[in-house]
C-alpha positions in Angstrom: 6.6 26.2 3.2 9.4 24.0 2.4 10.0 20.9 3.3 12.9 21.3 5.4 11.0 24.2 7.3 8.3 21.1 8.0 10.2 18.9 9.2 12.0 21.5 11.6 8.5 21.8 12.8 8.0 18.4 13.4 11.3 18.3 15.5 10.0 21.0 17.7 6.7 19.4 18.4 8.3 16.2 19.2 10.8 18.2 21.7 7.9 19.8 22.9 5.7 16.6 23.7 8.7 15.2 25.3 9.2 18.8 27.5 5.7 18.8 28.6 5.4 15.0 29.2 8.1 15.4 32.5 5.2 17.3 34.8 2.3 15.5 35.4 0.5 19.0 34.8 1.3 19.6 31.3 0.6 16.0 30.0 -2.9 16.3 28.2 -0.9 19.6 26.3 2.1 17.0 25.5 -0.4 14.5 23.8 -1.7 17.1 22.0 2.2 18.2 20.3 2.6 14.1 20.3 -0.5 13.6 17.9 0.2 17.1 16.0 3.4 15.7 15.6 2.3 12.6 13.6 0.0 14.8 11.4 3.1 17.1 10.3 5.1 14.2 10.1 2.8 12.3 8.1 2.9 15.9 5.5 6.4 15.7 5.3 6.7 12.1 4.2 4.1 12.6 2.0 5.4 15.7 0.2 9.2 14.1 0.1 7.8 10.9 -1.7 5.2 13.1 -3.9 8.1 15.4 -5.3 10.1 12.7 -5.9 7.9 10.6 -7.8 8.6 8.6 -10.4 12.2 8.3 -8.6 12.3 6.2 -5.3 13.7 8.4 -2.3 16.2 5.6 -0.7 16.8 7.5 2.4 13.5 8.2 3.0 13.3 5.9 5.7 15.3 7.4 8.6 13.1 10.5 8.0 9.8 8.5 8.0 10.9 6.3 11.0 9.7 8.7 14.0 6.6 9.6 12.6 5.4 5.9 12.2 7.3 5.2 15.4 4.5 8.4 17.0 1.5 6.3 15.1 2.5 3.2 16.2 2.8 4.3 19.7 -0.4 6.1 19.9 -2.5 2.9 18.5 -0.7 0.8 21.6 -1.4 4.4 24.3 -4.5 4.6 23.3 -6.6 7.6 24.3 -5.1 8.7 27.3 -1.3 7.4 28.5 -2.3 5.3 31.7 0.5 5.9 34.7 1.7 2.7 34.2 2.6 3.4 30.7 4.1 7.1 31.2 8.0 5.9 31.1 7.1 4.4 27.5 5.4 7.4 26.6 8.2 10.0 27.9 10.5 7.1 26.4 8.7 7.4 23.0 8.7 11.2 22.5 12.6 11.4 23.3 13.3 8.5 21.2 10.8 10.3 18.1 12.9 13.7 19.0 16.0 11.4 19.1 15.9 9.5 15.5 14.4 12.6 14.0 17.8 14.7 14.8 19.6 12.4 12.5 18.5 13.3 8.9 17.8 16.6 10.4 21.8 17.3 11.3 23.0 14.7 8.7 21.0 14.8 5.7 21.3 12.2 3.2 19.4 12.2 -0.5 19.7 9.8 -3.4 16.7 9.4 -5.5 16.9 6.2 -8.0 15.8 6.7 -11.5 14.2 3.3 -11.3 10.5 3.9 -12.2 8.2 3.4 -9.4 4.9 2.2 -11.5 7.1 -0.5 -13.1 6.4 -2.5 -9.8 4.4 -2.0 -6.3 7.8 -4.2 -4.6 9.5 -0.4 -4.3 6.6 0.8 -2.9 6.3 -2.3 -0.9 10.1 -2.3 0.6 10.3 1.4 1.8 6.6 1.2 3.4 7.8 -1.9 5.4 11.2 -1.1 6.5 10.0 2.0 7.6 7.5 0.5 9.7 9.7 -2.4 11.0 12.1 -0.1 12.1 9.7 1.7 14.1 8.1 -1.8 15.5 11.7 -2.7 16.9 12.1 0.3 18.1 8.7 0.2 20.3 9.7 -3.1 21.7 12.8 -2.2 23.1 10.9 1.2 24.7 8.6 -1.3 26.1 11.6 -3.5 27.2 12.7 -0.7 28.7 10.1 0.2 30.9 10.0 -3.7 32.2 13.2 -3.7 33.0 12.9 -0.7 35.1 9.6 -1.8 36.7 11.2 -4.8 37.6 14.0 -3.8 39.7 14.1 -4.8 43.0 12.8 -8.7 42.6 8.9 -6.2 41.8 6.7 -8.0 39.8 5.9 -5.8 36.3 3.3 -8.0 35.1 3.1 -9.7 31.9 5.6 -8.5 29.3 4.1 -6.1 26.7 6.8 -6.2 24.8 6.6 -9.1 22.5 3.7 -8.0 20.0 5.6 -5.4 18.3 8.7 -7.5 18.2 6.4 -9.9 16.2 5.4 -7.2 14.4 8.6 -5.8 13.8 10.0 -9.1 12.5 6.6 -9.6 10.0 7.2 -6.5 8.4 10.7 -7.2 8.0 10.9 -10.1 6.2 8.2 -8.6 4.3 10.6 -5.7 3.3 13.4 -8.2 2.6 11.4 -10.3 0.4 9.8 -7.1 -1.6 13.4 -5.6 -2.2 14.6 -8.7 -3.2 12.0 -9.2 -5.7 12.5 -5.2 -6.8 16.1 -6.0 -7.1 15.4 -9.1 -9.3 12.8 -7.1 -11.3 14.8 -4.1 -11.8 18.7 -5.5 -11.9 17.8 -9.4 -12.7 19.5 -10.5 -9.6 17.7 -11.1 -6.0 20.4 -9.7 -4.0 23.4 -7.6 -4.3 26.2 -8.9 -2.3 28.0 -5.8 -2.4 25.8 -3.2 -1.1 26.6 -3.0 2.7 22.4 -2.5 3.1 22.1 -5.9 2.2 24.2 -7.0 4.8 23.0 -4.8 7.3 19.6 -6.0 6.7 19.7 -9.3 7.0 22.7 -9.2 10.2 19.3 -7.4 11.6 17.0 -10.3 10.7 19.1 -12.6 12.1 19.3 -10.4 15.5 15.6 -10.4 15.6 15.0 -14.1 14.9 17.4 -15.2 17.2 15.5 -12.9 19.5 12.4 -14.4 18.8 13.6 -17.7 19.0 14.5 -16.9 22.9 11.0 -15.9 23.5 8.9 -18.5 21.9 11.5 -21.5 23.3 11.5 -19.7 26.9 14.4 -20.9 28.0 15.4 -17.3 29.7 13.8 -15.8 31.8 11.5 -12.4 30.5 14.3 -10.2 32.3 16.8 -11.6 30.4 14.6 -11.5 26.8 13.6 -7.7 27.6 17.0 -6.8 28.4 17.9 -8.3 24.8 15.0 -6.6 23.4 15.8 -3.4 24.8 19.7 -3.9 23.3 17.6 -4.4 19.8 17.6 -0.2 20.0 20.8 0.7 19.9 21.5 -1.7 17.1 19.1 -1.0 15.1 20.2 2.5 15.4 24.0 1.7 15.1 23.4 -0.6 12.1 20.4 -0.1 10.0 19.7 4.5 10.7 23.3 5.5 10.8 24.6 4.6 7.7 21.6 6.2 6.4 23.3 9.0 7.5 25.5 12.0 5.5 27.7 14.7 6.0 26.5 17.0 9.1 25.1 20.4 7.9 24.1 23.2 9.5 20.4 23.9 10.2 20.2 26.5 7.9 
C-alpha cells in the first residue's frame, strides 16, 4: 500500500470518528475510528520518515500534526470521553479531519540532503514542532469548549486549558533551540534571517509567551485568557501549517 493510499485512510477514519461522534449512539464506534486513526497515522509518519532517511522530510510536520494532536487528546480523554468533555472530543476529530485535509489537498515535499546521524538536533526539531503544534492546538479546543460552557454568566469550572498551553510552549522552545543548534551545526550560523520559517516561528513564540504571561500574572479574567487561547488556533494554522502548504492537487 502506498503511502498516500494510508494516509487517505487516515482521513477517512478521522471523518468517520467525527461522523459518529454527533449521536450519542454511535460514540463508543467513533472512539474506536479515533484510536484506529492514531495507529494508521502513526504508520504513515513512520513510513514517510523511514523512506526518507538519511534526508530530513521538512514538511513532515503538517502531516504528522493530527496524528499527535489524536494521541495527545486521547492521553487528556482518557478511556471513555466523559459528557462534559464531548464538545472537545467532537472538537478534536473535526480539527484532526481539518489539519489533515491540508497536505492531503496541497501536498508539499522537500527532503534536505543534510545527514540525519550527523546530529540528534534534526531529529530533535521536527519531533518537537510536531508536537507543539499539536499541544496549541489542544488548548485552544479546550478554550473552546470553556468559552462555550460559560455563556450565560454559567460557571465552567476550573479552566483545563492551561496544561497543554504549557506544554505547547515547552516543546517549542525546545524545537527552537534544537533547530537553532542544527542550523549552527550544519550551516555555522544559529539562525537564518531570511527563511520566512524563522520568522514565523518565533512571531509564534512570542504569541504564546505573551499568552502565558496573561495567565500566570492574572490580570484578565479566564474568559478573556481562553478566548485568547482559543484565537491561538487559527494562528497557528494561518502562520505556522499554511505556508507548509503547496500547490493544490487532485486526490488522485
Amino acid at each position: 500500500m502506498s503511502q498516500h493510499s494510508l494516509y487517505m485512510i487516515a482521513e477517512a477514519m478521522a471523518l468517520g470518528a467525527f461522523i459518529l461522534s454527533l449521536p450519542k449512539g454511535t460514540l463508543i464506534l467513533s472512539r474506536f475510528l479515533f484510536l484506529a486513526y492514531i495507529l494508521v497515522g502513526a504508520a504513515y509518519v513512520f513510513g514517510r520518515y523511514h523512506g526518507s532517511f538519511p534526508m530530513t522530510p521538512m514538511y513532515l510536520g503538517t502531516a504528522a500534526t493530527p496524528p499527535a494532536l489524536a494521541l495527545l487528546g486521547a492521553l487528556w480523554l482518557g478511556a471513555r470521553v466523559a459528557p462534559g468533555k464531548l464538545f472537545t472530543y467532537r472538537s478534536l476529530c473535526f480539527m484532526v479531519f481539518f489539519v489533515g485535509l491540508g497536505p492531503l489537498l496541497f501536498p508539499k515535499d522537500f527532503y534536505l540532503p543534510f545527514l540525519k546521524t550527523a546530529t540528534f538536533f534534526s531529529h530533535a526539531h521536527l519531533l518537537f514542532t510536531i508536537l507543539g503544534k499539536a499541544a496549541f492546538l489542544l488548548s485552544g479546543i479546550q478554550a473552546l469548549d470553556y468559552l462555550l460552557k460559560s455563556r450565560g454568566g454559567k460557571d465552567p469550572g476550573p479552566p483545563s486549558f492551561f496544561p497543554a498551553l504549557v506544554l505547547g510552549f515547552a516543546f517549542w522552545t525546545l524545537s527552537m533551540f534544537s533547530g537553532e543548534a542544527w542550523s549552527y551545526l550544519g550551516w555555522g550560523l544559529p539562525v537564518v534571517w531570511d527563511d520566512a520559517v524563522i520568522v514565523t516561528y518565533m512571531a509564534t513564540w512570542f504569541f504564546y509567551i505573551a499568552l502565558l504571561h496573561l495567565h500566570l500574572a492574572g490580570g484578565f479574567p479566564p474568559k478573556a485568557r481562553a478566548a485568547f487561547s482559543a484565537a491561538g488556533v487559527p494562528w497557528l494554522l494561518a502562520v505556522n501549517c499554511v505556508p507548509d502548504l503547496g500547490p493544490m492537487r487532485p486526490l488522485w
